[in-house]
C-alpha positions in Angstrom: 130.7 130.2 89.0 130.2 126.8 87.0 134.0 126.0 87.9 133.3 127.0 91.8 130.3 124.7 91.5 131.7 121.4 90.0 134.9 121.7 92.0 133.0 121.8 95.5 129.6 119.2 94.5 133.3 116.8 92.7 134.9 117.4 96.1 132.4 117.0 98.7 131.3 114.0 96.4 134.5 112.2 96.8 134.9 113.0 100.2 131.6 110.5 100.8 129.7 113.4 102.5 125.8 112.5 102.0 124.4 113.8 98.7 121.6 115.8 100.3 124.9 118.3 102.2 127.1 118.0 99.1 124.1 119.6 97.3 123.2 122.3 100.1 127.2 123.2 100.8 127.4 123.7 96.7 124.8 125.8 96.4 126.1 127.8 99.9 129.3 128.4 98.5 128.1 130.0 95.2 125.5 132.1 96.3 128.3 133.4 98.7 130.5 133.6 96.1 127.9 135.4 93.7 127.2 137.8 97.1 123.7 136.9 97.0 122.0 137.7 100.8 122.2 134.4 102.7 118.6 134.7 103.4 117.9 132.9 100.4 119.3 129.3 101.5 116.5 129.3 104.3 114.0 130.7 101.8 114.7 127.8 99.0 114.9 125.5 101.8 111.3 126.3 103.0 109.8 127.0 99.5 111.4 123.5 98.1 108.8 121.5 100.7 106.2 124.1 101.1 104.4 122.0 98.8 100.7 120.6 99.0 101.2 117.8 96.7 104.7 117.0 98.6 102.7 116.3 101.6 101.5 112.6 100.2 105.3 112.0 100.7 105.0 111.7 104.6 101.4 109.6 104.7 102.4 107.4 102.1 105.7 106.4 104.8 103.2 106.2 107.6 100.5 104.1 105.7 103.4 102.1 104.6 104.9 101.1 108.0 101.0 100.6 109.8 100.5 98.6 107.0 103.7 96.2 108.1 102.7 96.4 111.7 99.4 95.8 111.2 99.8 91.7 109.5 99.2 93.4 105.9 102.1 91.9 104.8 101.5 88.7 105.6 98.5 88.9 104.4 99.2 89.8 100.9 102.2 86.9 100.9 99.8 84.8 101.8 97.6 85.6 99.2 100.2 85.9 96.4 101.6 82.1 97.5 98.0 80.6 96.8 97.6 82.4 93.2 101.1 81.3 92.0 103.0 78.4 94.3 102.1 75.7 92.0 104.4 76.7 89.8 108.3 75.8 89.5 109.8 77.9 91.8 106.4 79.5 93.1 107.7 81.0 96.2 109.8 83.4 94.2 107.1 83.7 92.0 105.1 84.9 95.1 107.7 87.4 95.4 107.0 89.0 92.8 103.4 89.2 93.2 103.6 90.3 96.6 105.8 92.9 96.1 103.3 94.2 93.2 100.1 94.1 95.3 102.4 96.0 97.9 103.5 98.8 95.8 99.6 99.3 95.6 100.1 100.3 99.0 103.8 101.9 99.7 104.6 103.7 97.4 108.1 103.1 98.0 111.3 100.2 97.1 112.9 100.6 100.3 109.5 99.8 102.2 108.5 96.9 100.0 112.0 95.2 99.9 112.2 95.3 103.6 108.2 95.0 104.5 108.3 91.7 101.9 112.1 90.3 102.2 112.3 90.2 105.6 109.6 87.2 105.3 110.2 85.9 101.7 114.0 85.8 101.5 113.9 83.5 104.6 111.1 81.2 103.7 112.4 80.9 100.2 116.3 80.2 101.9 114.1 77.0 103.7 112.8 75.9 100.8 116.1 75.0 98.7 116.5 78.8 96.7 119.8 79.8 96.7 120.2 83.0 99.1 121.9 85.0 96.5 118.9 84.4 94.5 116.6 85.1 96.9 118.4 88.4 97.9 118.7 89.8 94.3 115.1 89.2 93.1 113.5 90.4 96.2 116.2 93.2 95.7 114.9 93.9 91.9 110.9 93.3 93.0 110.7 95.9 95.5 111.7 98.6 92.8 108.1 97.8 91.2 107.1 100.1 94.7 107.7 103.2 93.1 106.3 102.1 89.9 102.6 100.7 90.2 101.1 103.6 91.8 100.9 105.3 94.3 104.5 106.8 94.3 106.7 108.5 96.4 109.0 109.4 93.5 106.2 110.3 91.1 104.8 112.8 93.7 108.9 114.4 93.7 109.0 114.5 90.3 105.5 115.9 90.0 106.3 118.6 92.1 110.0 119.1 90.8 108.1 119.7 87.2 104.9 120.8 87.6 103.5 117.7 86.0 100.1 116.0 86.9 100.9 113.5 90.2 98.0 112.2 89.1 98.8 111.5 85.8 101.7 110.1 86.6 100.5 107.2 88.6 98.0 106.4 86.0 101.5 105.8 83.8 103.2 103.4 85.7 100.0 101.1 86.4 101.0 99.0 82.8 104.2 99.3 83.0 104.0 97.9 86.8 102.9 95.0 85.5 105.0 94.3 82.3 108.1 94.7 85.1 106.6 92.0 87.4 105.7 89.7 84.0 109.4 89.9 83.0 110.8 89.3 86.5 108.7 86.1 86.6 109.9 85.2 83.3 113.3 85.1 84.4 111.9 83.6 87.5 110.7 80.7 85.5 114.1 80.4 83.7 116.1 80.1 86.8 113.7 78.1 88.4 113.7 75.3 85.8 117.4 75.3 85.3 117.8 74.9 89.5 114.7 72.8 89.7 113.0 75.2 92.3 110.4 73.3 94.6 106.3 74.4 93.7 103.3 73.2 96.2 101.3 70.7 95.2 98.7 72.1 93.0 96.6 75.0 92.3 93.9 75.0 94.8 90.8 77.2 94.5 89.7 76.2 98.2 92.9 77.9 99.3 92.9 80.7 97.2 89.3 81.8 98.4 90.5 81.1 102.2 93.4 83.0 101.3 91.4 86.1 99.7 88.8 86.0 102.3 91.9 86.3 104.9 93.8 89.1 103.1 90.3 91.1 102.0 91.0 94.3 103.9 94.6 94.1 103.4 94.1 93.7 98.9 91.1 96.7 99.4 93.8 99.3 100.5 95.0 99.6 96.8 92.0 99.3 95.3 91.0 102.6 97.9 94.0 104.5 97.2 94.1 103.7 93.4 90.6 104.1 93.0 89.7 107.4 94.8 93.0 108.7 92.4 91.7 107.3 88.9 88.6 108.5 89.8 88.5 111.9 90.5 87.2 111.2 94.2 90.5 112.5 95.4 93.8 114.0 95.1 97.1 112.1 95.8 97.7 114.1 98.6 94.2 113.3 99.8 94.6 109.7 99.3 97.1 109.7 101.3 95.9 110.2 104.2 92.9 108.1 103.4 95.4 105.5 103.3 96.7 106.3 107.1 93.6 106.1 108.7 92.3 103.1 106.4 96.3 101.3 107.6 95.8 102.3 111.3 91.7 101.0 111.5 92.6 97.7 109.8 95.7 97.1 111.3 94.3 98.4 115.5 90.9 97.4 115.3 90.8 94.0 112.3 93.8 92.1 112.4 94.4 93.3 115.8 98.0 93.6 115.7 98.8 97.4 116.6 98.6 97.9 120.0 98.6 101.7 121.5 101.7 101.5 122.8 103.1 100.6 119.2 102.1 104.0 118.0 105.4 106.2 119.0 107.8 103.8 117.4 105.3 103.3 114.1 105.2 107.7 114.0 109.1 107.8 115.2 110.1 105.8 112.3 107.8 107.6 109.5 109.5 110.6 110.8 112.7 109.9 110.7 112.0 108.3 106.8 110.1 111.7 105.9 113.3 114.0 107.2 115.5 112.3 105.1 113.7 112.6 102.2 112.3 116.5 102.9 116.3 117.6 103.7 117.1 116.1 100.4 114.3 117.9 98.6 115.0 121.1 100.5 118.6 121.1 100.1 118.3 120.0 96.3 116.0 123.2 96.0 118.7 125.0 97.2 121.5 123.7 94.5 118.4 124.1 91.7 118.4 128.1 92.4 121.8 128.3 91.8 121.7 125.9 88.5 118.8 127.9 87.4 121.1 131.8 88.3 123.6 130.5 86.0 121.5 129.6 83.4 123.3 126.0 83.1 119.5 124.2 82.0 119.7 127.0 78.5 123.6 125.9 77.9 122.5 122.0 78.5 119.2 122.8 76.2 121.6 124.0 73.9 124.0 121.7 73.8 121.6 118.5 73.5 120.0 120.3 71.1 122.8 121.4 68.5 123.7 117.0 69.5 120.5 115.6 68.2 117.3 117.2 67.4 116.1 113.4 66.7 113.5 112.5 69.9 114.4 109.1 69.8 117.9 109.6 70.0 117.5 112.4 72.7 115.4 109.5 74.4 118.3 107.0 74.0 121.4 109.6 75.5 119.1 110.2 78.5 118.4 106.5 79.2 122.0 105.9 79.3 122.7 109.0 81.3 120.0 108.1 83.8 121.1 104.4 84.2 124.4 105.0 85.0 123.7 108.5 88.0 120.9 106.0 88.8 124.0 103.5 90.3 125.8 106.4 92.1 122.8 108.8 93.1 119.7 108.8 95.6 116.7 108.6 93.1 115.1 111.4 94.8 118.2 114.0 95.1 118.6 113.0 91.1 114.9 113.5 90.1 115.1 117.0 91.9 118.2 117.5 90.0 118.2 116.7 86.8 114.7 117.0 85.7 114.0 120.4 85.5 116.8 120.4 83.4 115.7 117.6 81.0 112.2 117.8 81.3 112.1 120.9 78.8 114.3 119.7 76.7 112.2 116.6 76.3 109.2 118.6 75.7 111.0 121.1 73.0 111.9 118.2 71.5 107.8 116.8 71.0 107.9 114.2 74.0 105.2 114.3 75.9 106.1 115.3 79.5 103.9 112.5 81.4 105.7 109.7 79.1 109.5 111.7 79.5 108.3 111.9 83.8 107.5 108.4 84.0 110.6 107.3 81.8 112.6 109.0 83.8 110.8 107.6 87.3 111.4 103.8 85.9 115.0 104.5 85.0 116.0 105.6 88.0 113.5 103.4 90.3 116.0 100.5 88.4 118.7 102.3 90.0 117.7 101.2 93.3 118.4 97.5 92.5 121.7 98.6 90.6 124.9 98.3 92.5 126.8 100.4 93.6 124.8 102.7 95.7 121.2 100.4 95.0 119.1 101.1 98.1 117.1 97.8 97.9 120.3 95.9 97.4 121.7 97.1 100.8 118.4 96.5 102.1 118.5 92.3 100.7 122.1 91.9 102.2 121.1 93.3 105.8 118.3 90.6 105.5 120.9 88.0 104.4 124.3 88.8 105.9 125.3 88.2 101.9 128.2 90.4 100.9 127.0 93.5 98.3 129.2 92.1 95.3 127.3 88.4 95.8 124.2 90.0 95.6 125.0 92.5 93.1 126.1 89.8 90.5 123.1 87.6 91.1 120.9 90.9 90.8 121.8 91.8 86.8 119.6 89.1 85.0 116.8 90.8 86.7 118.5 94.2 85.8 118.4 93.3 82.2 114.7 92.0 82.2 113.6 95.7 83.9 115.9 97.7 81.2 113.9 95.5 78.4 111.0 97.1 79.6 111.7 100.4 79.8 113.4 100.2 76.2 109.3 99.4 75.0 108.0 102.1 77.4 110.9 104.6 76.1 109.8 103.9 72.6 106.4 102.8 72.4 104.7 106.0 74.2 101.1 104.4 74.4 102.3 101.9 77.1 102.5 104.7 79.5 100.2 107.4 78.1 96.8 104.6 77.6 95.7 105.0 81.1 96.4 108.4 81.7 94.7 109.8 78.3 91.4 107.2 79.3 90.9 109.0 82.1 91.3 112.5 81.1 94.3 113.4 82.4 95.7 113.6 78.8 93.5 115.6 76.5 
């Protein structure tokens, strides 16, 4: 069954069909293979999103494009220029900080890259930055979405695992912002070297017109963060918080959703949450048939007569993770892959919240590595820049991310502070 198995997931692979079918015709042709009743695709399909926690995933997409619609965007730009344009190459800088305040609100790379590109990578193109520059940081920025909670990703994996969503998105919170800290470093490197225009000064006058501007758009995170830390509600919960908090502001303060924007706004979430609930359902699919032929105890086994050293084990699944994050969708791999390492990880004395959100960073890297990196395809569509220019122009900000999550893979307290504060670690 293992050879039936790789030979059709290698085959369909190669043949370019999507991941989410090479995973569902996989596990279809071994469980007819093995004669199992096909009853049990449509009953793993069903159970893999009959999920209550999976349920942020769809609210999250929906705050996430009212939020666009409805000037938040601009808004936090705005905001983010005022705190950091005086510096050498302060647009970019702006970037950066933009794309952190928006993962606040996303929950998602794809989202942030387009929702903030579409306006940075042009204003920053007018202002002397080189496009390919422009395209690869906004490209490498926008995988901080998934990162500084909330978390599409973190809600898959929390599922996938049975680990605390909630605990999760406490982890990321530091490590959010050591990312955006070490993309600005490079920032600053770049920007020197190319001599990268800054505004004139800082200005506290436009910083406080700026903040009183972007006020509702900046309380969104602090809602949805907030009511998680604190107990007031669940991820699930705060997700649709965040809906009806994105459609009020965006309908009835800004004023820039209109009734008849609705359809397109609830049309586009959809399709976005279809894509990602065939994956998961399909993935379930391929995970019941991993799981019949006992492939997770042969791994467990293997890894373990390898290395019973943590660190090491830490080190072979960085690598691993790094290189299936540049081929594979970070959800279909998540749903793959870590109920098989998760254990492992845990037999081994890591604690599962810090293995989870390792494993969360890697991959959310992956999104800005080429050649499969969804926020790279995302910068060129915004550019018209080739993949390979923007790929190359992309690694120095690769190597800044993989920095961090060499300190977050080693130095557990980076990633477990926050979540043991507030209980969820005890």
């Amino acid at each position: 069954m293992i050879a039936l198995m790789t030979l059709s997931f290698v085959v369909c692979f190669v043949m370019g069909i999507p991941l989410a079918l090479v995973m569902g015709i996989t596990g279809f042709a071994v469980i007819l293979a093995m004669g199992v009743p096909l009853q049990l695709v449509a009953q793993r399909m069903f159970t893999g999103i009959d999920s209550f926690p999976l349920m942020a995933v769809p609210f999250f997409i929906l705050a996430g494009d009212l939020m666009n619609r409805g000037g938040t965007t601009v808004r936090i730009i705005g905001f983010a220029n005022s705190l950091v344009g005086h510096i050498r190459g302060g647009l970019a800088h702006a970037c950066v900080v933009a794309n952190m305040i928006f993962a606040g609100i996303s929950g998602s790379a794809v989202a942030d890259a387009s929702a903030i590109g579409s306006i940075m990578i042009p204003s920053m193109e007018k202002n002397g930055y080189d496009l390919d520059f422009s395209a690869a940081l906004n490209s490498a920025a926008a995988t901080i979405g998934p990162i500084i909670p909330p978390s599409i990703i973190m809600v898959i994996y929390g599922v996938s695992v049975n680990v605390s969503v909630g605990g999760l998105f406490a982890a990321g919170f530091i490590p959010g912002i050591m990312l955006g800290l070490a993309l600005m470093v490079v920032v600053s490197r770049v920007s020197k070297k190319k001599n990268y225009a800054m505004s004139e000064g800082f200005s506290g006058a436009r910083v406080k017109k700026e903040l009183k501007s972007s006020v509702w758009a900046l309380m969104a995170p602090v809602i949805i963060l907030g009511g998680i830390l604190g107990g007031v509600f669940t991820p699930t919960e705060a997700a649709a918080v965040a809906v009806v908090y994105s459609f009020f502001v965006g309908k009835f303060v800004f004023r820039e959703i209109t009734w008849k924007d609705l359809p397109g706004i609830l049309f586009q979430s959809g399709i976005t949450t279809g894509a990602i609930l065939l994956i998961i359902s399909l993935a379930n699919v391929f995970a019941w048939v991993i799981a019949a032929n006992q492939i997770p105890v042969k791994l467990s086994s293997m890894f373990l007569s390898a290395t019973s050293n943590p660190y090491v084990f830490l080190l072979i699944v960085n690598i691993l993770l790094l290189i299936v994050g540049m081929f594979m969708e970070t959800g279909a791999a998540i749903i793959l892959l870590a109920p098989i390492l998760a254990p492992i990880a845990t037999q081994l004395g890591v604690h599962p919240l810090h293995f989870g959100f390792m494993m969360v960073l890697n991959l959310a890297i992956g999104m800005a590595t080429p050649p499969v990196g969804v926020c790279l395809f995302v910068s060129c569509g915004i550019t018209g820049l080739s993949l390979e220019k923007v790929s190359a122009a992309v690694m120095r900000f690769v190597i800044a991310q993989i920095a961090v999550l060499v300190l977050v893979t080693y130095v557990a307290p980076i990633s477990l502070f926050l979540p043991r504060l507030l209980g969820f670690i005890r």
